[in-house]
CHARMM-style PDB file with segment names, atoms N, HN, CA, C and O in Angstrom:
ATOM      1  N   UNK     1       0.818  -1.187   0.000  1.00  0.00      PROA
ATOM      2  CA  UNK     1       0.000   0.000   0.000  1.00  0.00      PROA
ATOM      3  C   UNK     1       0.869   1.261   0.000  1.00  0.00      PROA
ATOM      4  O   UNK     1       0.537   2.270  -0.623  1.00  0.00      PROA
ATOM      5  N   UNK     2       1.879   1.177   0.648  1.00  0.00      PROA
ATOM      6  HN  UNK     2       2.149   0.358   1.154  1.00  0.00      PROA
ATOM      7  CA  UNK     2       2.677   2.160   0.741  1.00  0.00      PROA
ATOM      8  C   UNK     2       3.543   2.715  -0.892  1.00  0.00      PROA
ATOM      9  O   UNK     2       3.387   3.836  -1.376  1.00  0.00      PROA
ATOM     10  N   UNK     3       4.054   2.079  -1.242  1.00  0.00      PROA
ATOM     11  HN  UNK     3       4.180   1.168  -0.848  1.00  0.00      PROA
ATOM     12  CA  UNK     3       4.119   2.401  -3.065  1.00  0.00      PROA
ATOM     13  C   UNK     3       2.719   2.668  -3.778  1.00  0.00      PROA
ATOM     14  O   UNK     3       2.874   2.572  -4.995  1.00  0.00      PROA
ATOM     15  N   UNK     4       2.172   2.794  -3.634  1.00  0.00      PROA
ATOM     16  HN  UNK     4       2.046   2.873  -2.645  1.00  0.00      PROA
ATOM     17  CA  UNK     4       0.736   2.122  -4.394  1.00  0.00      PROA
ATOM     18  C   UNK     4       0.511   3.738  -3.773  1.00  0.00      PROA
ATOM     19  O   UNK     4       0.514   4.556  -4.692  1.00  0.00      PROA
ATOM     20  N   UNK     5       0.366   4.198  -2.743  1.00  0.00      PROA
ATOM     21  HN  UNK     5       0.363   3.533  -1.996  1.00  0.00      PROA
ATOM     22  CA  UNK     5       0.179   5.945  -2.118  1.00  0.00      PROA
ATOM     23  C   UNK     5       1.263   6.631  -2.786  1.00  0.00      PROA
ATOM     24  O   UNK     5       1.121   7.807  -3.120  1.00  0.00      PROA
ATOM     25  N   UNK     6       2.603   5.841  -3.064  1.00  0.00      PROA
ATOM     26  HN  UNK     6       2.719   4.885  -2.793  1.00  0.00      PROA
ATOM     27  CA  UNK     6       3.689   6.672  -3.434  1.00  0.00      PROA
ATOM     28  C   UNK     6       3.437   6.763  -4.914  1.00  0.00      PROA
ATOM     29  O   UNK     6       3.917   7.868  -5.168  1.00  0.00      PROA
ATOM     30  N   UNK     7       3.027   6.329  -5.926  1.00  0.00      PROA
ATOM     31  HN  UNK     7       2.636   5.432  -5.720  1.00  0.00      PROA
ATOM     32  CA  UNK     7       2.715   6.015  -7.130  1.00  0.00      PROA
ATOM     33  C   UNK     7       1.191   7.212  -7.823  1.00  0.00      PROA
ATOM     34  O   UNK     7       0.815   7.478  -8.965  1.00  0.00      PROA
ATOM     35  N   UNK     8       0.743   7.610  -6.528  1.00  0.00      PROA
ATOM     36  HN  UNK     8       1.049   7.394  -5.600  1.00  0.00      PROA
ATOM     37  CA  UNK     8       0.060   8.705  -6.873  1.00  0.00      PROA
ATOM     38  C   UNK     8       0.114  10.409  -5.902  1.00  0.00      PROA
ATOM     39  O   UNK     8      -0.735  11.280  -5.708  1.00  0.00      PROA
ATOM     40  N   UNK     9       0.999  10.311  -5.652  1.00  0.00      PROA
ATOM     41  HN  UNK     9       1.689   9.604  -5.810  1.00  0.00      PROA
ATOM     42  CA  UNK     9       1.727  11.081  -4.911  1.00  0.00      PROA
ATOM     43  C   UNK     9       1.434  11.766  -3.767  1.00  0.00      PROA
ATOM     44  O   UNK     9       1.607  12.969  -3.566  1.00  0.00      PROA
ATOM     45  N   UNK    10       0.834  10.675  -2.778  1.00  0.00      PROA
ATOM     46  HN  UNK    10       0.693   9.698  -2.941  1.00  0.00      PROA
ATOM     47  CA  UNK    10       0.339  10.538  -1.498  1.00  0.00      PROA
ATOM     48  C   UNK    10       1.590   9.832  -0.881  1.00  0.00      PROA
ATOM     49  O   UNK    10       2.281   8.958  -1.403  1.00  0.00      PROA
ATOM     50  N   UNK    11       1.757  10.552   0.648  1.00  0.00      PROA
ATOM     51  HN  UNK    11       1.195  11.263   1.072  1.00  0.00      PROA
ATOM     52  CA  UNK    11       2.756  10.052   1.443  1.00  0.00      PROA
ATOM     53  C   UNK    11       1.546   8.242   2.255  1.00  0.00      PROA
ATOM     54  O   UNK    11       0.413   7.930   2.622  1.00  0.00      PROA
ATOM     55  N   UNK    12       3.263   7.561   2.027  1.00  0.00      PROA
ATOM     56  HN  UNK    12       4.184   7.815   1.728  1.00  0.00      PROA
ATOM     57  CA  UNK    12       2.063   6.146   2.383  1.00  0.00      PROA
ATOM     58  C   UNK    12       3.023   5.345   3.615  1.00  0.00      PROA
ATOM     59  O   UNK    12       3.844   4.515   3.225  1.00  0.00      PROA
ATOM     60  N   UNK    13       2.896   5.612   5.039  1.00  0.00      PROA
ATOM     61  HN  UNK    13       2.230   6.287   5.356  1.00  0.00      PROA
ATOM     62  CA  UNK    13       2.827   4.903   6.095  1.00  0.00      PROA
ATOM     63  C   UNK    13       2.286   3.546   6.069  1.00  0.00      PROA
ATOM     64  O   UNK    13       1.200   3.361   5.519  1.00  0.00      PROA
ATOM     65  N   UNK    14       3.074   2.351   6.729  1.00  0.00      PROA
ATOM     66  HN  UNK    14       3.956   2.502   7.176  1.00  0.00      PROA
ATOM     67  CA  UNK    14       2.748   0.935   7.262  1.00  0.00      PROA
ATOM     68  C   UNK    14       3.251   1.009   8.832  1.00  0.00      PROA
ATOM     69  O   UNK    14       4.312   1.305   9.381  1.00  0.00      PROA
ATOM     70  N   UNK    15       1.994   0.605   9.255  1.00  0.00      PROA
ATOM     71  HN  UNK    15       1.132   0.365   8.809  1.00  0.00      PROA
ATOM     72  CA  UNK    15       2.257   0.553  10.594  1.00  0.00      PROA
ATOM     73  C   UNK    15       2.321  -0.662  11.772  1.00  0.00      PROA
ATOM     74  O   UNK    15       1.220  -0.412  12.262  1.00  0.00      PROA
ATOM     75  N   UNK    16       2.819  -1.795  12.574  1.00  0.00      PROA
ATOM     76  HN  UNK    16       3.713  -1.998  12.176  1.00  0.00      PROA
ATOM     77  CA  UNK    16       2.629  -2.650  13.271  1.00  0.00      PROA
ATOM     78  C   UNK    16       1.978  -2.414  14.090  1.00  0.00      PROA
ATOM     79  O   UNK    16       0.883  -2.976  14.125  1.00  0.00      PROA
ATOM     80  N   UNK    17       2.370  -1.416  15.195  1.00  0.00      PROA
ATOM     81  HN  UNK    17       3.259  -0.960  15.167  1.00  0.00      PROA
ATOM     82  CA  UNK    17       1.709  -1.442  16.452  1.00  0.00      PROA
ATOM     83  C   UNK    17       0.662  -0.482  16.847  1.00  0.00      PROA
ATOM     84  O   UNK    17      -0.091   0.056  16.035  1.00  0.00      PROA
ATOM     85  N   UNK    18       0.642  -0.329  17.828  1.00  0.00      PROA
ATOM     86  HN  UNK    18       1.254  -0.766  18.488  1.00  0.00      PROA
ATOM     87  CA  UNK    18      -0.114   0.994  18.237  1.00  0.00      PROA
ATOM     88  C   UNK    18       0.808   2.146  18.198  1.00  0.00      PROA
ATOM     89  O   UNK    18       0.564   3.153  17.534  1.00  0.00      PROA
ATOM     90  N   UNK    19       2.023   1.967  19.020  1.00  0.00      PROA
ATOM     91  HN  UNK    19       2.220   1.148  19.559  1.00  0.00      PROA
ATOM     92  CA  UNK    19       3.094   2.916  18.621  1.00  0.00      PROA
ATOM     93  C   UNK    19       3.341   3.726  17.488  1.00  0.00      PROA
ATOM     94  O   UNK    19       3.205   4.949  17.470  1.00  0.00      PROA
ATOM     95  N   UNK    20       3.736   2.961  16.468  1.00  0.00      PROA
ATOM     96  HN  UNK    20       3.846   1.967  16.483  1.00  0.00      PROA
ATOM     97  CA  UNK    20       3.447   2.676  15.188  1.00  0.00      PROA
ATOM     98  C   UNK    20       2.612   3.852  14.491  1.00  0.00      PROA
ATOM     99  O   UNK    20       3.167   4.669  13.757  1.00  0.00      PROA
ATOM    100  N   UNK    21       1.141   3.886  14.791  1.00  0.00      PROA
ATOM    101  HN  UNK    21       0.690   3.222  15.387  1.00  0.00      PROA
ATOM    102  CA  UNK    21       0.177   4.178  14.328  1.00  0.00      PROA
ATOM    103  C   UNK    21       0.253   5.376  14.918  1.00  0.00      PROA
ATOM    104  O   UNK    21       0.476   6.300  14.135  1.00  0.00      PROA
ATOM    105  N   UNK    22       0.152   5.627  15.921  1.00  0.00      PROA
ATOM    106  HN  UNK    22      -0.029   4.877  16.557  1.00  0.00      PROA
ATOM    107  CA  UNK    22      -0.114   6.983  16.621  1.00  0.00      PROA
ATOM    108  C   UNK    22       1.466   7.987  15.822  1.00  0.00      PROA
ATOM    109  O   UNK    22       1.349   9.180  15.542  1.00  0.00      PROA
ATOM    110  N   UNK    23       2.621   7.311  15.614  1.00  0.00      PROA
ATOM    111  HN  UNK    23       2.716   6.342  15.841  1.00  0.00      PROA
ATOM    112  CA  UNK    23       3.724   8.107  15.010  1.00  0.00      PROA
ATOM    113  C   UNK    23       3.163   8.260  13.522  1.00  0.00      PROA
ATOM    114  O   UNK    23       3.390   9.375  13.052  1.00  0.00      PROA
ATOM    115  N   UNK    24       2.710   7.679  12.964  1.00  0.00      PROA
ATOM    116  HN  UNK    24       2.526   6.773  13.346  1.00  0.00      PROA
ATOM    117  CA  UNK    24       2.347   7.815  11.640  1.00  0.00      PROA
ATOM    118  C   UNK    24       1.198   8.590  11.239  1.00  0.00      PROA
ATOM    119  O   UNK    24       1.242   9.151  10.145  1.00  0.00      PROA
ATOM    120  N   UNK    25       0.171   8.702  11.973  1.00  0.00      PROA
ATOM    121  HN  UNK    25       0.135   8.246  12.863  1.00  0.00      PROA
ATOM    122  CA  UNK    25      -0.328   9.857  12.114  1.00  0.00      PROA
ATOM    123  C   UNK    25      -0.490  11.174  12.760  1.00  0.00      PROA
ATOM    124  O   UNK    25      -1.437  11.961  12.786  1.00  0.00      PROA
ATOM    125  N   UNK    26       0.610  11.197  13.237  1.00  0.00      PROA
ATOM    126  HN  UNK    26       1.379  10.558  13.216  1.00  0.00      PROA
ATOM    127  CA  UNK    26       1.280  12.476  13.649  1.00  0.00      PROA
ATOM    128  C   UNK    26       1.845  13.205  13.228  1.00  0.00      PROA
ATOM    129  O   UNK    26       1.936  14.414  13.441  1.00  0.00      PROA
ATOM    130  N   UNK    27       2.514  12.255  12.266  1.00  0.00      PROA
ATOM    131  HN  UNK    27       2.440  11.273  12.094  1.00  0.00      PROA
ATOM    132  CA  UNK    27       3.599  12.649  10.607  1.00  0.00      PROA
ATOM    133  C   UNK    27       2.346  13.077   9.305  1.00  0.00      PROA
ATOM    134  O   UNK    27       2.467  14.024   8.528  1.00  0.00      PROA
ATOM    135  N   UNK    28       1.179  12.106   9.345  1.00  0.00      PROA
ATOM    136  HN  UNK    28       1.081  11.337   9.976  1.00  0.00      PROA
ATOM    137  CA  UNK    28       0.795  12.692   8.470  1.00  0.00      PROA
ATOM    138  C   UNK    28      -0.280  13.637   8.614  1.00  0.00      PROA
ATOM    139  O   UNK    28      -0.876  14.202   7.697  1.00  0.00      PROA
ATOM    140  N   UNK    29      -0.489  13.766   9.970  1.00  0.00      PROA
ATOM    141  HN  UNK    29      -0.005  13.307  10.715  1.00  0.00      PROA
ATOM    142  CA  UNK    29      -1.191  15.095   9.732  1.00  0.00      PROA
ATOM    143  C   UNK    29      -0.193  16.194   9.961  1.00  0.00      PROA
ATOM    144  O   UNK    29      -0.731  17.198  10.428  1.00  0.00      PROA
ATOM    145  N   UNK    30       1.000  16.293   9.787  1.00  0.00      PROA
ATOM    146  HN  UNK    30       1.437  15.478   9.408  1.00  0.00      PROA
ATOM    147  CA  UNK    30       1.992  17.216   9.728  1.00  0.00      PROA
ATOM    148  C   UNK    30       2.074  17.520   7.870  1.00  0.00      PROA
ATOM    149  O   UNK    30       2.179  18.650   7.391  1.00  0.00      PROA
ATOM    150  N   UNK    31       2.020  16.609   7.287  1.00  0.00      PROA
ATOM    151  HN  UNK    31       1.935  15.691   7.676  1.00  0.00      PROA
ATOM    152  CA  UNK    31       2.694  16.249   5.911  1.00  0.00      PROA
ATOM    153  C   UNK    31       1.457  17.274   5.174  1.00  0.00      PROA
ATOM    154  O   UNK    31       0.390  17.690   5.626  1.00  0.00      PROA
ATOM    155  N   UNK    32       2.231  17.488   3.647  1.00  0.00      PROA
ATOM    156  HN  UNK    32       3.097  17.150   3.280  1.00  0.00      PROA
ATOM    157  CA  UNK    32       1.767  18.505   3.182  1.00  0.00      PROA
ATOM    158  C   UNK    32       0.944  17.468   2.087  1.00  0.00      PROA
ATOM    159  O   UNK    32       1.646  16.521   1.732  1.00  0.00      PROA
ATOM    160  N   UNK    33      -0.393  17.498   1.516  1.00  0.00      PROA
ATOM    161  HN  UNK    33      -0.963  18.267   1.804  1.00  0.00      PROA
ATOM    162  CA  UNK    33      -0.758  16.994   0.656  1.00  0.00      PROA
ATOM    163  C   UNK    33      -1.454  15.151   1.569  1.00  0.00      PROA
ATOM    164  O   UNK    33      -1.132  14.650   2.646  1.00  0.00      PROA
ATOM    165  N   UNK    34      -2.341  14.720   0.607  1.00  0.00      PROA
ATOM    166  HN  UNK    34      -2.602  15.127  -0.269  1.00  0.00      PROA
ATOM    167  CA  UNK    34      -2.915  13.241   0.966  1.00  0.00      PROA
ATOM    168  C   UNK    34      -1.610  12.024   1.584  1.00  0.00      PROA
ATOM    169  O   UNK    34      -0.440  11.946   1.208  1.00  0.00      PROA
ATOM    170  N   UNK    35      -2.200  11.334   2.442  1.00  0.00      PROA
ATOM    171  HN  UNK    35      -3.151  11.396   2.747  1.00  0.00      PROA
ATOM    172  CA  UNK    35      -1.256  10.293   3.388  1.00  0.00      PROA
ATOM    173  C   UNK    35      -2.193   9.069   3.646  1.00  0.00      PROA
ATOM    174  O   UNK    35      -3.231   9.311   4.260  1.00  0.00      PROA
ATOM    175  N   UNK    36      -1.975   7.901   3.288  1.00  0.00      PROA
ATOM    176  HN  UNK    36      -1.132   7.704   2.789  1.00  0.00      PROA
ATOM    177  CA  UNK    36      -2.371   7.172   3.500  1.00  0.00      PROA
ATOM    178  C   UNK    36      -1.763   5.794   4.505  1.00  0.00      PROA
ATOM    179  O   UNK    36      -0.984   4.961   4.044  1.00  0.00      PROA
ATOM    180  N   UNK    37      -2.229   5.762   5.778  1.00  0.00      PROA
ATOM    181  HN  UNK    37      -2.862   6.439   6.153  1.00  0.00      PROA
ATOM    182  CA  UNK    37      -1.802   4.450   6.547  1.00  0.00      PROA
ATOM    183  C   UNK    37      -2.524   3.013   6.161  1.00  0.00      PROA
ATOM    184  O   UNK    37      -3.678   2.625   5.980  1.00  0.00      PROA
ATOM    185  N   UNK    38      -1.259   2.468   6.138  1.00  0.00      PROA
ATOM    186  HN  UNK    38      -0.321   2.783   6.285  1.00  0.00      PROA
ATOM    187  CA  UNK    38      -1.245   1.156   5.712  1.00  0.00      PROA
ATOM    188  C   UNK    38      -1.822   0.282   7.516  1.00  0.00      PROA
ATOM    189  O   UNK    38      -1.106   0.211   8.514  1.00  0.00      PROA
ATOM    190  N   UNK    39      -3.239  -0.238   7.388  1.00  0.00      PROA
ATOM    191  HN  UNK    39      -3.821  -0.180   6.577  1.00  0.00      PROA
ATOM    192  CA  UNK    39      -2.771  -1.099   9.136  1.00  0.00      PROA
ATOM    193  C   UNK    39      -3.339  -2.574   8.766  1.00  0.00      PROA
ATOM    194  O   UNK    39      -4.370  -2.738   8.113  1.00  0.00      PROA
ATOM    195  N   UNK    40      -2.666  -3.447   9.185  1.00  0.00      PROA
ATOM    196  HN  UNK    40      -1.828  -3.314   9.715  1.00  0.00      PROA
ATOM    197  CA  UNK    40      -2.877  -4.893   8.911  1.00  0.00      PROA
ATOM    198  C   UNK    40      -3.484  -5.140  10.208  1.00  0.00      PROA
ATOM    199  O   UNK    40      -2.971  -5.023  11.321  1.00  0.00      PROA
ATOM    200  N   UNK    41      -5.323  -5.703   9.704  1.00  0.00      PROA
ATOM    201  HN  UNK    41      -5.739  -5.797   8.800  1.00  0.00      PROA
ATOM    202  CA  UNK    41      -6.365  -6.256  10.294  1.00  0.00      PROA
ATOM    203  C   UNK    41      -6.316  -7.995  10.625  1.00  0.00      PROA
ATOM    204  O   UNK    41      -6.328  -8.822   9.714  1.00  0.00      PROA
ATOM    205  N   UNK    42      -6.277  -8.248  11.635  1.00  0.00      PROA
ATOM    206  HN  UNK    42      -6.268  -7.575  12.376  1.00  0.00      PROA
ATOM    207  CA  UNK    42      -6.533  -9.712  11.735  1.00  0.00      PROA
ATOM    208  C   UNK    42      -8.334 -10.139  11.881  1.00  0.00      PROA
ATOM    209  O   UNK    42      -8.933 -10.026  12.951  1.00  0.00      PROA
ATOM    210  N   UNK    43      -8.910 -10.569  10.754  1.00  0.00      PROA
ATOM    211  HN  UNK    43      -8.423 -10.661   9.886  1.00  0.00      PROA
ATOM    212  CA  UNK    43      -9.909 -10.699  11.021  1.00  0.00      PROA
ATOM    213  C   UNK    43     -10.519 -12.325  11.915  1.00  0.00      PROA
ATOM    214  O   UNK    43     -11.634 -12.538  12.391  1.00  0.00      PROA
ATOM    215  N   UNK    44      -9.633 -12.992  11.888  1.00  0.00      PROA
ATOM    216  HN  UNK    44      -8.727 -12.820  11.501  1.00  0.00      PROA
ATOM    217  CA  UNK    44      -9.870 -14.287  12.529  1.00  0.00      PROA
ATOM    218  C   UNK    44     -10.545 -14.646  13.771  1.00  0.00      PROA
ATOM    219  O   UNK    44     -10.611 -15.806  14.180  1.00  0.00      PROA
ATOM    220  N   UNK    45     -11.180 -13.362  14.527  1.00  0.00      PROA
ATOM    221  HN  UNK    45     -11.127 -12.420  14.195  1.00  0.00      PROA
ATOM    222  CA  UNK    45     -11.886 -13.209  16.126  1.00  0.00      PROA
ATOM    223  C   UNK    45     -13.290 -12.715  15.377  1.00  0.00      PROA
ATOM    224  O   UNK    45     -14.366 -12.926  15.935  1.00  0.00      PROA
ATOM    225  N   UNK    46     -13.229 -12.090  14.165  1.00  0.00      PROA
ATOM    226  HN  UNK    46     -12.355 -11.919  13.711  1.00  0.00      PROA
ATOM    227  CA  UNK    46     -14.447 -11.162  14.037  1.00  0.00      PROA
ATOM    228  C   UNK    46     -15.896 -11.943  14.684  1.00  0.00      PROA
ATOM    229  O   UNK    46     -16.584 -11.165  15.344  1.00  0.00      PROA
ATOM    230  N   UNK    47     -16.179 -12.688  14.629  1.00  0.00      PROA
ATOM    231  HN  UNK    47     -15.619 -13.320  14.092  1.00  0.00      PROA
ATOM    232  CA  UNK    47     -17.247 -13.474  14.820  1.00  0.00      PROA
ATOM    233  C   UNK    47     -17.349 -13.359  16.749  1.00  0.00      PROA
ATOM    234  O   UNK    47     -18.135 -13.009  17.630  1.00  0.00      PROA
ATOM    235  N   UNK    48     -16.044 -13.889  16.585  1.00  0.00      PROA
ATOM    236  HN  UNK    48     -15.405 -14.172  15.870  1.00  0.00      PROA
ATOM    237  CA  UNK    48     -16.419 -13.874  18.549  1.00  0.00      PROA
ATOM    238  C   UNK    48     -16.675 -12.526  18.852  1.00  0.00      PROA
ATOM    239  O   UNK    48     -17.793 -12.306  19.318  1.00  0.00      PROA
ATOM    240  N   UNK    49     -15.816 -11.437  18.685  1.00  0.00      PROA
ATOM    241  HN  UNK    49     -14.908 -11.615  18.307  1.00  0.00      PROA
ATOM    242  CA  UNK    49     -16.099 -10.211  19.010  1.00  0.00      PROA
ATOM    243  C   UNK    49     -17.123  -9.229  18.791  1.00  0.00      PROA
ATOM    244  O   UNK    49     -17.307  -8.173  19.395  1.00  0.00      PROA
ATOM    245  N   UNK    50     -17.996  -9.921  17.487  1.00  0.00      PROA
ATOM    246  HN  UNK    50     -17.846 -10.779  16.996  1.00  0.00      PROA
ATOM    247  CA  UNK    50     -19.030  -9.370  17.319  1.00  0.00      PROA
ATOM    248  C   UNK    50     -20.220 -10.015  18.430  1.00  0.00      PROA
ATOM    249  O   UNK    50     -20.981  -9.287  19.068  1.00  0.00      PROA
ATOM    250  N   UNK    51     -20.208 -11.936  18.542  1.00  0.00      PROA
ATOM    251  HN  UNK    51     -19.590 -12.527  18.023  1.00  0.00      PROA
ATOM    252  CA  UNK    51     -20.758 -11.907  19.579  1.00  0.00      PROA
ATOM    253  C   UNK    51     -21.097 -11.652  20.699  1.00  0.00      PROA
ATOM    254  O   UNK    51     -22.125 -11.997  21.280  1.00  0.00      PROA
ATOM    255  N   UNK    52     -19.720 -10.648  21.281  1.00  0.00      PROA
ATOM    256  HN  UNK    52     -18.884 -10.368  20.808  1.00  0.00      PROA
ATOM    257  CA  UNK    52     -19.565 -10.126  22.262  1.00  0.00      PROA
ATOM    258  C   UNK    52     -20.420  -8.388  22.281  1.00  0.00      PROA
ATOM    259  O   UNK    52     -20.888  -7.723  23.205  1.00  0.00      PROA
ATOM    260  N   UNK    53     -20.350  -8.233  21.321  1.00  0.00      PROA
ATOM    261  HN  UNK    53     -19.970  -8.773  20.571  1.00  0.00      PROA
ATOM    262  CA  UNK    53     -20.625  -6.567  21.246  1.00  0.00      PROA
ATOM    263  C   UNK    53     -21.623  -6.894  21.347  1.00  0.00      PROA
ATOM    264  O   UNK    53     -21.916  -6.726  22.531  1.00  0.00      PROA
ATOM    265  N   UNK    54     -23.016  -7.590  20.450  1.00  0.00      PROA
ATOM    266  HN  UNK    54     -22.777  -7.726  19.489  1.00  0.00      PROA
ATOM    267  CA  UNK    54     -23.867  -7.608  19.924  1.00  0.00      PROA
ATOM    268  C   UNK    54     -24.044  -8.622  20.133  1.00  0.00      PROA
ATOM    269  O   UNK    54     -23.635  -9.387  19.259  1.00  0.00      PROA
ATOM    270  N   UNK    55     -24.690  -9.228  21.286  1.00  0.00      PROA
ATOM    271  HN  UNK    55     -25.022  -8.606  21.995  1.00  0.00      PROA
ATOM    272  CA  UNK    55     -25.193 -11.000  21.968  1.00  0.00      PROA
ATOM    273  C   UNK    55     -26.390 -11.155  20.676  1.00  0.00      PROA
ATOM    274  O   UNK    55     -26.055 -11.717  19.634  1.00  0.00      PROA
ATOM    275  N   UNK    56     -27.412 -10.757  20.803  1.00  0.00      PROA
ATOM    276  HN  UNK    56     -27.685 -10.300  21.650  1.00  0.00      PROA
ATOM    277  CA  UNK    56     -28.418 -11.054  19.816  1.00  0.00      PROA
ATOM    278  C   UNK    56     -28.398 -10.877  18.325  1.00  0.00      PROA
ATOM    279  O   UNK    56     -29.419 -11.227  17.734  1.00  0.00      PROA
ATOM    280  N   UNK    57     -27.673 -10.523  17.811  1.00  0.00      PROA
ATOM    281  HN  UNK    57     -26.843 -10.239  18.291  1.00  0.00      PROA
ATOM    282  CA  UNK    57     -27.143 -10.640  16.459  1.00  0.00      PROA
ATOM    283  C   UNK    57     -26.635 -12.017  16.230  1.00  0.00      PROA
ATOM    284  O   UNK    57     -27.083 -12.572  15.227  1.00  0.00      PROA
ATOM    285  N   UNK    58     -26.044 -12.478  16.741  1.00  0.00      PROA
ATOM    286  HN  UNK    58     -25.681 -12.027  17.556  1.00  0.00      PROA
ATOM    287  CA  UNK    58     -25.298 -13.852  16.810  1.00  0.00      PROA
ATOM    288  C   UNK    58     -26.372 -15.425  16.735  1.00  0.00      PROA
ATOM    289  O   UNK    58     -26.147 -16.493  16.165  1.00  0.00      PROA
ATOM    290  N   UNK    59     -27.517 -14.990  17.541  1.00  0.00      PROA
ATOM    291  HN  UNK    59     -27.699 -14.123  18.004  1.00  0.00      PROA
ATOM    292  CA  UNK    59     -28.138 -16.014  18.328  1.00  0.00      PROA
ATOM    293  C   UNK    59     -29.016 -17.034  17.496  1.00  0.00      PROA
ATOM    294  OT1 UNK    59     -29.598 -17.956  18.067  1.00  0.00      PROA
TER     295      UNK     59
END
């Protein structure tokens, strides 16, 4: 993603952590022009966690 922002001339952040994330958008709301963060989703809980938010959706 980060080339792929650089390729249209948007600054393009990848981020791991929370750390990570909070520095990268700190930078890009500093940065002059569009910024796009890259964040890698693990979707493999979605189901439990939705059961959790939302008991009756699930049921």
């Amino acid at each position: 993603m980060v080339k792929y922002a650089e390729c249209f001339g948007a600054h393009g952040h990848r981020v791991r952590t929370e750390e990570e994330f909070v520095a990268a958008l700190e930078q890009s709301l500093a940065e002059e022009g569009p910024s796009i963060i890259d964040v890698p989703v693990d979707y493999s809980r979605n189901t439990d966690l939705g059961a959790h938010l939302h008991e009756d959706v699930f049921e």
